[in-house]
C-alpha positions as CSV (number, residue, x, y, z in Angstrom):
1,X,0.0,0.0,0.0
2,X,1.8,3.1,-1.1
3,X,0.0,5.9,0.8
4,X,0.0,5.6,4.9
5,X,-3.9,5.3,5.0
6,X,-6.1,6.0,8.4
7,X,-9.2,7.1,6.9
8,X,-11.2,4.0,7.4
9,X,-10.3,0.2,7.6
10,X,-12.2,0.0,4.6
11,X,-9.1,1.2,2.5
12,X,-7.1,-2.0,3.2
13,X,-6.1,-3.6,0.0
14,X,-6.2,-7.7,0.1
15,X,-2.6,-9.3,0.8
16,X,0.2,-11.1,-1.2
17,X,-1.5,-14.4,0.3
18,X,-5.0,-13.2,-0.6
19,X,-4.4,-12.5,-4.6
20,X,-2.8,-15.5,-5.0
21,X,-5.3,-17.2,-3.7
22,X,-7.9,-15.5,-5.4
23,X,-6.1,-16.4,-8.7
24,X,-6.5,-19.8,-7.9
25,X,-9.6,-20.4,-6.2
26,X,-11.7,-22.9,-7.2
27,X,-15.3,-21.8,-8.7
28,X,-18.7,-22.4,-10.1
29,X,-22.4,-20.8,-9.8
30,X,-23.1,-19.6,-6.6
31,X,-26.5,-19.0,-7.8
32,X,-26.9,-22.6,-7.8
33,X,-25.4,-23.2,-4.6
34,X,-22.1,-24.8,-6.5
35,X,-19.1,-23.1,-5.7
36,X,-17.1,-24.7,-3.4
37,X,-15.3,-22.1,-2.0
38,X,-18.4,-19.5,-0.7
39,X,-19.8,-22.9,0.0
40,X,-16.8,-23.5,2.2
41,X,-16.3,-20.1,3.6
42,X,-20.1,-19.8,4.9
43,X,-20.1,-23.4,6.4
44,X,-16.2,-22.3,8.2
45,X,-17.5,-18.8,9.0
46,X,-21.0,-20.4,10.6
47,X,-18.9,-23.0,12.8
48,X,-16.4,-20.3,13.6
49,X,-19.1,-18.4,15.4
50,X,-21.6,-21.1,16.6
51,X,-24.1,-20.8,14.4
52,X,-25.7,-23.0,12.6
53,X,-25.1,-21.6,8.6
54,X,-23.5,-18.7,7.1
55,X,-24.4,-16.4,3.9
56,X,-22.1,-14.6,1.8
57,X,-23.4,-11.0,0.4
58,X,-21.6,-8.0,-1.2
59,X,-21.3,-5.8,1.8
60,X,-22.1,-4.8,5.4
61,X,-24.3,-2.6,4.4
62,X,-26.5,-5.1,2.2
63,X,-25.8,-7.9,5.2
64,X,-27.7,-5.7,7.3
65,X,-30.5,-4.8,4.7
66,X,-31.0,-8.6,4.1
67,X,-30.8,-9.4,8.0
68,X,-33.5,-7.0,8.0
69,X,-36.1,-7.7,5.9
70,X,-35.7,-11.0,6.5
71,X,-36.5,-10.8,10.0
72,X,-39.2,-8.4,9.5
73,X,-42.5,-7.6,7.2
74,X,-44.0,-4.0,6.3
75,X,-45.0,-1.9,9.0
76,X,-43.3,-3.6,11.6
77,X,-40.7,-1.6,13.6
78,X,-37.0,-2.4,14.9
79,X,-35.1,-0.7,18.0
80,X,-32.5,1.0,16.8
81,X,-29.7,3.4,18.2
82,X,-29.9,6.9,16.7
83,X,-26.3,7.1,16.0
84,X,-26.0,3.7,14.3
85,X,-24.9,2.6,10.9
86,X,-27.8,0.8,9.9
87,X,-29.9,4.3,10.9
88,X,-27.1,6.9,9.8
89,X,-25.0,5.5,6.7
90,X,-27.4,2.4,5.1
91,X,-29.7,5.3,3.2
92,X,-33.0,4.5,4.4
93,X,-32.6,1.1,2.7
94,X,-35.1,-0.8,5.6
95,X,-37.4,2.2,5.0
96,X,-37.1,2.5,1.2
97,X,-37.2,-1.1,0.2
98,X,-38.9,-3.0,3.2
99,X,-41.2,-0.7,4.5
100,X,-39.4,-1.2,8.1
101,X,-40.0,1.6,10.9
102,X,-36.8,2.6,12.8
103,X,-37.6,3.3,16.2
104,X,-34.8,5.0,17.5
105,X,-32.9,6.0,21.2
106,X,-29.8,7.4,22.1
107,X,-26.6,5.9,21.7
108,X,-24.7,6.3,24.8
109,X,-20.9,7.2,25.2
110,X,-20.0,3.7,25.7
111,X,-21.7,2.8,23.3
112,X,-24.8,0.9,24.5
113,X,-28.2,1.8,24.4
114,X,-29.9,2.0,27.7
115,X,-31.5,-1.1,29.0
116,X,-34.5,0.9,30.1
117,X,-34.8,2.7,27.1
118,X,-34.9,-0.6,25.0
119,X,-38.1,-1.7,27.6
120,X,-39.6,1.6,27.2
121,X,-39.2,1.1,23.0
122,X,-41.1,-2.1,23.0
123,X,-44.8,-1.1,21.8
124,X,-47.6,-2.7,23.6
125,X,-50.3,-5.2,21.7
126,X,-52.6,-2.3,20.2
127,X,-53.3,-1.5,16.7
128,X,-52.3,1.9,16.7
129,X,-49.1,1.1,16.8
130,X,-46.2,-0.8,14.8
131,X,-45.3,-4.2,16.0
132,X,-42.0,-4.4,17.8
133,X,-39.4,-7.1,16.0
134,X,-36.3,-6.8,16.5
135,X,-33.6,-4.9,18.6
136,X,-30.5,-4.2,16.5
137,X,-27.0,-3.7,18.2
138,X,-23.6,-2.4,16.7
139,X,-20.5,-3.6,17.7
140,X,-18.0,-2.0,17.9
141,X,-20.0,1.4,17.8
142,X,-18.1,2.9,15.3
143,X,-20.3,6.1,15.4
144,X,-19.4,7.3,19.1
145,X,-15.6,5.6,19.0
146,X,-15.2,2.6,17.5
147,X,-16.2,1.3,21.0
148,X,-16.6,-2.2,21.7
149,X,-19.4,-3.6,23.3
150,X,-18.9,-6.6,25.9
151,X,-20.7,-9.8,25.9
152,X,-22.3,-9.2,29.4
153,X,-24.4,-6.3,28.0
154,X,-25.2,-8.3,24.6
155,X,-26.6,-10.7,26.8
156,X,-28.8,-8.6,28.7
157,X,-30.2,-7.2,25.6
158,X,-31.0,-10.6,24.5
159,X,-32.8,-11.6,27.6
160,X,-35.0,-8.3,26.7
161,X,-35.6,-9.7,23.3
162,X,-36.6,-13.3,24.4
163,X,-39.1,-11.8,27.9
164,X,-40.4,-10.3,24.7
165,X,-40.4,-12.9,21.5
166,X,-38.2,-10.3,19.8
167,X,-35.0,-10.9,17.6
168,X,-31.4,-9.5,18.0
169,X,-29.8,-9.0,15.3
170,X,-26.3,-7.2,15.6
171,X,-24.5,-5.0,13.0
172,X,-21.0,-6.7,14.0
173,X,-19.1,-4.8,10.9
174,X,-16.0,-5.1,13.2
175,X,-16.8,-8.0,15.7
176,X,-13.8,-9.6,15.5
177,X,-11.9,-6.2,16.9
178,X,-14.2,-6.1,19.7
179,X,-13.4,-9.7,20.5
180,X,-10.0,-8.6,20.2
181,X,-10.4,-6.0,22.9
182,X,-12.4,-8.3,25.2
183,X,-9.5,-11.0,24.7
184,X,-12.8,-13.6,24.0
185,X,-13.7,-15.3,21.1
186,X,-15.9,-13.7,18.8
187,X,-18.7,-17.0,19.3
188,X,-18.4,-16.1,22.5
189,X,-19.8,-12.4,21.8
190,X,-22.5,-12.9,19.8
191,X,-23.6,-16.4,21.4
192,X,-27.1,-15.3,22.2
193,X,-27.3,-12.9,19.1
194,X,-30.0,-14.3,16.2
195,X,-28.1,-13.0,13.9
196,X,-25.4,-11.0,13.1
197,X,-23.4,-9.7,10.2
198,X,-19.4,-8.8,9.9
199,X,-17.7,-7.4,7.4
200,X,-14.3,-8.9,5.4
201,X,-13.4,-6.0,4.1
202,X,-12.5,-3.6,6.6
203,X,-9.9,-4.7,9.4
204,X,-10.2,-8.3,7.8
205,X,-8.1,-7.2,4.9
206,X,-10.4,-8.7,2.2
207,X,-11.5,-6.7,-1.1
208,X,-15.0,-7.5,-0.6
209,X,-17.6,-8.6,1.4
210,X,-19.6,-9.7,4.3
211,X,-21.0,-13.2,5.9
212,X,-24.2,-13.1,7.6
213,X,-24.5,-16.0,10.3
214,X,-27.9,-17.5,12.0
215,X,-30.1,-20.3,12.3
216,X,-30.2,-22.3,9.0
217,X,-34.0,-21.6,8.3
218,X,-33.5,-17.8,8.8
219,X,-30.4,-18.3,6.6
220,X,-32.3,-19.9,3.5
221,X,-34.8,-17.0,3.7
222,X,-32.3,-15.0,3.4
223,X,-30.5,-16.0,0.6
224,X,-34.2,-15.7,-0.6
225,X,-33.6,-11.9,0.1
226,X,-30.4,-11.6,-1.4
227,X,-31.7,-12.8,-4.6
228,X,-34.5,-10.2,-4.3
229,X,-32.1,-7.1,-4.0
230,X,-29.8,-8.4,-6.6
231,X,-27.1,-9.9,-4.5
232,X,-26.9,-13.2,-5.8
233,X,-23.7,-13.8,-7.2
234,X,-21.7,-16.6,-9.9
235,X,-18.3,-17.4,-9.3
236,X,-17.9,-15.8,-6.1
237,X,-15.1,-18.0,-5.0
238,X,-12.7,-15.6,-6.4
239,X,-14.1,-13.0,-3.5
240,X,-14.2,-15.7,-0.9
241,X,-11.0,-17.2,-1.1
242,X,-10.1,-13.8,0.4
243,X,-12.6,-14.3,2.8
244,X,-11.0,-17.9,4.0
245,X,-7.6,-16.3,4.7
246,X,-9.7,-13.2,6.9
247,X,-11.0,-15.3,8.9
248,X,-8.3,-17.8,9.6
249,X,-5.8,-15.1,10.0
250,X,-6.6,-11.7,9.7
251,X,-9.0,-11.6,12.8
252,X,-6.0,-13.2,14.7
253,X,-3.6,-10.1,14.6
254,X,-6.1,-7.7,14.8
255,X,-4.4,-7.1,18.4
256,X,-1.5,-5.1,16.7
257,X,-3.6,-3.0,15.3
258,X,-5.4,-1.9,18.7
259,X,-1.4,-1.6,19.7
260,X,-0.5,1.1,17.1
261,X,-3.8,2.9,17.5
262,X,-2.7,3.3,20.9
263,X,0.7,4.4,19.6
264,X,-1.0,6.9,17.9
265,X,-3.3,8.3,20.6
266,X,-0.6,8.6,23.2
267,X,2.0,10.0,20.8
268,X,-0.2,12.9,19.7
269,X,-1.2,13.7,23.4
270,X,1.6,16.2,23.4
271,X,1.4,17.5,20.1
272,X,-0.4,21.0,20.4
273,X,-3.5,22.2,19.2
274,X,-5.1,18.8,19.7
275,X,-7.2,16.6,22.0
276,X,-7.2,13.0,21.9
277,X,-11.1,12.6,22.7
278,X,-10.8,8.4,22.3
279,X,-9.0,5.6,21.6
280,X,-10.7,2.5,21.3
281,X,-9.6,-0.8,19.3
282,X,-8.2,0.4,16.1
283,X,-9.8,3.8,16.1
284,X,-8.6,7.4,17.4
285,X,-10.6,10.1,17.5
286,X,-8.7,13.5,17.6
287,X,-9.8,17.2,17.8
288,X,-8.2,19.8,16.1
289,X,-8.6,22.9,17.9
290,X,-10.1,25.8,16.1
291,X,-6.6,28.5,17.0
292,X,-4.7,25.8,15.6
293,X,-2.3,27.6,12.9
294,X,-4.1,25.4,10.5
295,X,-7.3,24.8,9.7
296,X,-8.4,20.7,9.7
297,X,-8.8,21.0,5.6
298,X,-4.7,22.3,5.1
299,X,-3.5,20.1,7.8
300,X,-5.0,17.4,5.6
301,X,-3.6,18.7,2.5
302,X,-0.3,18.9,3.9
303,X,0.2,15.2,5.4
304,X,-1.0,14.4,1.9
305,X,1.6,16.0,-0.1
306,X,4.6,16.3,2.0
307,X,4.1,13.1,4.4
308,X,2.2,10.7,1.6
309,X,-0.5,10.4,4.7
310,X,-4.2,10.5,4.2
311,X,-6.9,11.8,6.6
312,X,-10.5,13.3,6.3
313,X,-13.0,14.8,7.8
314,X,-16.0,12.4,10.4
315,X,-19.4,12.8,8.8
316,X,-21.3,15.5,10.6
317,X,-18.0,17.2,12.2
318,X,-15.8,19.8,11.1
319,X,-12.8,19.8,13.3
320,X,-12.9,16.1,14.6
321,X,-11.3,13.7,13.0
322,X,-10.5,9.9,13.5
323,X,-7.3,7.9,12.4
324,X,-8.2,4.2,12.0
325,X,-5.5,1.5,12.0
326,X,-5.3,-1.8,10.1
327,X,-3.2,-3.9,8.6
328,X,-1.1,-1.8,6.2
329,X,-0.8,0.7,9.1
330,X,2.3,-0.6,10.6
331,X,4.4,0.7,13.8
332,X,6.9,2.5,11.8
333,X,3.9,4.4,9.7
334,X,2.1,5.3,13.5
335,X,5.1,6.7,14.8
336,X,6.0,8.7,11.1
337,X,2.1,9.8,11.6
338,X,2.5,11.3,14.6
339,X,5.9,12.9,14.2
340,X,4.3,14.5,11.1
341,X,1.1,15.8,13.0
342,X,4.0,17.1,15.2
343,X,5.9,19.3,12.7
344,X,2.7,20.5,11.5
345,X,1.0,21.8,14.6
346,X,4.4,22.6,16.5
């Protein structure tokens, strides 16, 4: 990877090991359920995490949409955390396409929901209102800190859900991080999810895509879905031979990478004009302070041209920033980011 990039984990490009795997994967029609290596990466992935059968879809975004739907009809409503991906950055899609009601409470600093606030959610039997479903969780909140979320509090949200006949179903884009942080297995934190979905692509290393895990029944409906929204795909073992090396490897190491985000955090403590507002897992979330002798836009420009290092702006912020770590970012690039943020702002 040429540039040092701490955008998003999403930048990562696949590995030596990946491509030449890819280039030699075996194939045939996923469409038709006959290509061994998604076949292969779904059953791995579903054992991996306990569950009973795995699906393969394009994205995180489109793992949620088809968790989703599939869980839910029209006019029925899910819980949902006001600053979550699925509500903020997923473009209506339960809304547009599914005719899902968000019902929505505050994300908290540590990134849970209250557990009162989920109770108080849940509508009563009474034809005024939309039927409660489901209760969605993110983890780690990437929207308040890349937080992770331990598996004492998923568990409390899923004794809510059962009191209740609902369904969890948790938006684990980066589960295997927050297993990471909890030094537990990622089975472990979703053991008493429904469902969940995680994304390969982001600190997993892969080019593309996402697994959704669950009960088989749920899972052949929603591979029913998938096929609705366009998602079915052909020889898909290219993608997913990627896939087989993420979750093998990748989400062993991810440990290094909550290292040099903490590399980063501390080391920029002391540079001035900045506040180091978080540092969870592989994220750091920085504020530039408005004196600073540049504004967040030229600071940018500059780490870009003279440093080869690539930032931008959070959604919704103007002078905070996050700097997310992953495999390409290695020790030596944290410590030449931060040395560089320390020029600048000196």
């Amino acid at each position: 990877m040429d540039k040092i990039d701490l955008r998003s984990d999403t930048v990562t490009w696949p590995t030596p090991e990946m491509r030449e795997a890819m280039a030699n994967a075996t194939v045939g029609d996923d469409v038709y359920g006959e290509d061994p290596t998604v076949n292969q990466l779904e059953n791995e992935t579903a054992e991996l995490l306990g569950k009973e059968a795995g699906l393969f879809v394009s994205s995180g975004t489109q793992g949620n949409l088809i968790s989703i739907l599939t869980h839910c009809g029209r006019g029925d409503e899910i819980i949902v955390g006001d600053k979550a991906h699925t509500f903020m950055y997923e473009a209506g899609g339960i809304s547009a396409l599914g005719g899902v009601h968000p019902h929505t409470i505050p994300v908290q600093q540590d990134g849970t929901l209250l557990l009162d606030d989920i109770r108080r959610a849940i509508r009563g039997d009474n034809y005024h209102f939309p039927p409660t479903r489901l209760i969605t969780l993110e983890n780690t909140q990437g929207t308040v800190g890349g937080i992770p979320v331990s598996k004492e509090y998923s568990d409390k949200v899923a004794e809510i859900a059962r009191e209740n006949n609902l369904i969890l179903h948790i938006d684990g884009a980066r589960i295997f991080n927050a297993a990471a942080a909890y030094n537990i297995s990622a089975k472990e934190l979703i053991e008493t999810a429904d469902s969940m979905t995680f994304c390969l692509s982001k600190g997993l290393c892969a080019p593309v895509g996402s697994l959704i895990v669950g009960t088989k029944d749920f899972i052949a409906r929603a591979r029913r879905t998938r096929k609705i929204l366009g998602g079915g795909m052909r020889q898909a073992g290219i993608l997913a031979a990627a896939g087989l090396i993420s979750i093998h490897k990748m989400a062993n190491r991810l440990h290094e990478d909550h290292a040099n985000a903490q590399l980063i955090g501390q080391g920029l403590k002391t540079v001035p004009h900045l506040t180091i507002k978080s540092i969870n897992a592989n994220f750091v979330f920085i504020e530039l302070h408005k004196d600073a002798p540049l504004s967040p836009q030229e600071l940018f420009e500059k780490l870009d041209k003279e440093y080869n290092i690539v930032l931008g702006l959070y959604p919704n912020y103007t002078h905070v920033f996050r700097a997310v770590t992953h495999y390409w970012i290695t020790e030596e690039r944290a410590r030449k980011f931060t040395e560089a943020m320390r020029t600048l702002l000196s």
